[in-house]
N, C-alpha and C positions, 0 to 999 in steps of 0.2 A: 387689658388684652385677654380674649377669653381662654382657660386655659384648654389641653388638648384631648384628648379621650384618650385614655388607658389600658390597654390588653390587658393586665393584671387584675383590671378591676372589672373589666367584662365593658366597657363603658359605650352605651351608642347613646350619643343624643336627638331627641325628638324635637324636631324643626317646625312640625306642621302641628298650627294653633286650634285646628279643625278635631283631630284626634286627641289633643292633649283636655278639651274640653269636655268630649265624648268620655274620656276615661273617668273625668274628675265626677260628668254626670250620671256615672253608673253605680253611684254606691245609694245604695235603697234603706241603708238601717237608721238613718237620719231621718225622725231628729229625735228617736229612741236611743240613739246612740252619736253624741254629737260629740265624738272622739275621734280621729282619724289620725293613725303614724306612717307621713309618707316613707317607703326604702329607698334612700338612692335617689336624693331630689337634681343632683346633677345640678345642671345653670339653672333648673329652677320652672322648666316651662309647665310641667305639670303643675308646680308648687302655685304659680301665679293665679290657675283657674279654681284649686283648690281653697285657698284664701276669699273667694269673693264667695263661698260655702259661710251657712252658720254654724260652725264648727271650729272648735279646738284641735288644731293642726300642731304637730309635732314631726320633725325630719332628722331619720338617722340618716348619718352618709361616716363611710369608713374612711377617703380620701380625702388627708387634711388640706391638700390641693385647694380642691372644688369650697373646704369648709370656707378655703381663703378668699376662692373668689365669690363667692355668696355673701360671704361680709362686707365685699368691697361694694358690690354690684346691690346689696337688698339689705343691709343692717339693720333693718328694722323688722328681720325675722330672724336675729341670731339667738335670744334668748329663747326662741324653740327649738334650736337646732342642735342634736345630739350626737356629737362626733364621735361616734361608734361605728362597730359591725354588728351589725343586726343581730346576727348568728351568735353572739358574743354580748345583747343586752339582757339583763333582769328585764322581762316585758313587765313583771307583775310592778315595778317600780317606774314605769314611762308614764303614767296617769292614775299613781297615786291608788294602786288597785283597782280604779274603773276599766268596766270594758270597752275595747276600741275597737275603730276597722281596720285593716292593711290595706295602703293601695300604693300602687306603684310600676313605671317602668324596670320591672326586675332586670339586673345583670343575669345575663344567661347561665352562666359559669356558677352561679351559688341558688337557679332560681331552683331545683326541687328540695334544696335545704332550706330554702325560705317556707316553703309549703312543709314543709316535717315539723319544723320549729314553730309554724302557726297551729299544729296538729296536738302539740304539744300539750301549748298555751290554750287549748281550744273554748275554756271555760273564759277566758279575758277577751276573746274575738268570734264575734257573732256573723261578718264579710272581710272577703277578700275580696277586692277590684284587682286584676294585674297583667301586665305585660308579659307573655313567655316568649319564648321560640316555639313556633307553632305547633312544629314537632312536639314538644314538651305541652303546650297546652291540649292536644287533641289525647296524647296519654291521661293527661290527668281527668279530663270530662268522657273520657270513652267508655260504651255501655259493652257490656258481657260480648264474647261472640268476634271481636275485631280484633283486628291485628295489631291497634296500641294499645290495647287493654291487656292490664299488667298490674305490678303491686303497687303504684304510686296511687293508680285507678281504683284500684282496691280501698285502699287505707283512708284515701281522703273522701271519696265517697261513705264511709261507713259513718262517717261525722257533719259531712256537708253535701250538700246538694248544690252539683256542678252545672255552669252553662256556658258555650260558647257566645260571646255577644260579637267581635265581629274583627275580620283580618286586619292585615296592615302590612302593607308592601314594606320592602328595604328600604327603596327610595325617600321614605317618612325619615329618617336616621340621617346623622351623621358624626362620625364616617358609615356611610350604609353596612351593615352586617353582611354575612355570605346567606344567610339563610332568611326567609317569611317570619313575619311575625303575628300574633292574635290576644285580644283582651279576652279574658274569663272574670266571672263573677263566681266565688265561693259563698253560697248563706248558711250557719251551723241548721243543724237536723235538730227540732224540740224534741227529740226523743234519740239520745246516744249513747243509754245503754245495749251492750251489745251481748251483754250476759255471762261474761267470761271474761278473764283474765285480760286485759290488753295487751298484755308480753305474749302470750299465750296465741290470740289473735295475729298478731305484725308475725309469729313464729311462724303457724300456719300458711299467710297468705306468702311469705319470703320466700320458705323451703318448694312451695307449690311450682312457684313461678322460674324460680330458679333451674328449675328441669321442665319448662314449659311444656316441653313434645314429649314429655312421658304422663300417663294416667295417672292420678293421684294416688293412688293405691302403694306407687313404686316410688316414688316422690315421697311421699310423707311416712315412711315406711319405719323409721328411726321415732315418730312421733306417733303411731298407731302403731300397740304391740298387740294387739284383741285380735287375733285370727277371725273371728266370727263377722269383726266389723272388717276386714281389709277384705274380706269378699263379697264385699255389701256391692251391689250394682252402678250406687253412684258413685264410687272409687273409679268405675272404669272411663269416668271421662279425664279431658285437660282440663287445666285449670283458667283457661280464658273461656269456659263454656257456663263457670259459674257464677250468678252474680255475686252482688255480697250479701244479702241475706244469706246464699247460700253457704259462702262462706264464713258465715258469721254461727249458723246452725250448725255446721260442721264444727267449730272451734269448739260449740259445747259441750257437743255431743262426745270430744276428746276429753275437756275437762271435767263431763261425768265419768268418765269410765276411770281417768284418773283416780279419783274421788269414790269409784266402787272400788279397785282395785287397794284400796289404801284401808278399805271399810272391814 
């Protein structure tokens, strides 16, 4: 009997074999990378298309539920299955220190901690394939200038290079969710030095964002003590007006003065 979906665990499952295909077909780091850790394999419909991939497939899932009905239902994918919470594994230990993909129908409920923790790891993970809440995925691919552009947009842009690949109505789910859903492609940036501190950076783009409708100038004020520089012209924008190079220039341009100031 299959079991039910879960509010606690964010759970919709994906019915239609058309999309769960397209997902599986969107991971491009193959066969440079022929590692792939599904999140959250649920009854397994994504897992099925994934499997017929040349690739070394491994599945977290947190719900020892579903671990039970995947053993009933496919035991002969249990010795990849890792009954964890994603958010709560050693990724550097899931593949023996090789680097992997992520792909997956993410649960809504933990999908932008899945995306910080892949941010993290970022040196072990070269793609992300994944399932958001549209909302959530149009934040995280959105360019300077828009209205979901913000600090998840930030941060994960300054390391990967985002794309929207393509919607996906409610009606795909079940139980249907209340909200649209869309697959995004993350591929790492060969170049993710950013020149500066990375605490130092997430500080900057946090505090910015945090008081979105104030100029930077009055915003980062606690982190800009140089009078000279808080009258500098590009302070007097918002902070969704800058891309991330720009904010990325900015970050250093804080941790030189630190660095003078200390001189």
């Amino acid at each position: 009997m299959p079991v039910k979906a879960k509010k606690s665990f964010g759970q919709h499952f994906l019915h239609r074999e058309d999309i769960a295909r397209a997902i599986a077909g969107s991971l491009q780091s193959l066969p440079n990378c022929p590692r792939v850790l599904e999140v959250g394999p649920g009854r397994g419909m994504l897992t099925r298309f994934l499997k017929e991939l040349p690739i070394r497939l491994r599945m977290a899932e947190a719900d020892t539920d579903m671990v039970s009905y995947l053993a009933r239902t496919h035991p002969e994918w249990m010795p990849d299955i890792l009954e964890a919470d994603f958010l709560k594994l050693r990724l550097e230990e899931v593949f023996e220190g090789e680097s992997f993909a992520i792909i997956g129908n993410f649960p809504y409920n933990i999908s932008s901690q899945i995306v910080f923790r892949m941010l993290h790891y970022r040196e072990l993970v070269p793609e992300m394939v994944g399932m958001f809440q549209r909302e959530m995925a149009e934040r995280i691919v959105s360019p300077p200038g828009t209205k979901d552009y913000g600090v998840i947009s930030v941060l994960t842009q300054a390391y990967y290079e985002g794309e929207m690949l393509f919607g996906v109505d409610r009606t795909a789910f079940h139980p249907p969710p209340k909200v649209q859903s869309a697959v995004i492609r993350l591929r790492r940036r060969a170049d993710q030095d950013i020149g500066c501190g990375e605490s130092l950076f997430r500080a900057v783009v946090k505090q910015a964002f945090n008081q979105r409708r104030k100029m930077l100038r009055n915003s980062l004020k606690s982190l800009i003590t140089d009078p000279e520089f808080l009258a500098d012209q590009s302070l007097s924008q918002r902070p969704e007006m800058l891309g991330v190079a720009d904010f990325v220039a900015l970050s250093r341009r804080i941790a030189q003065l630190r660095i003078d100031s200390q001189a």
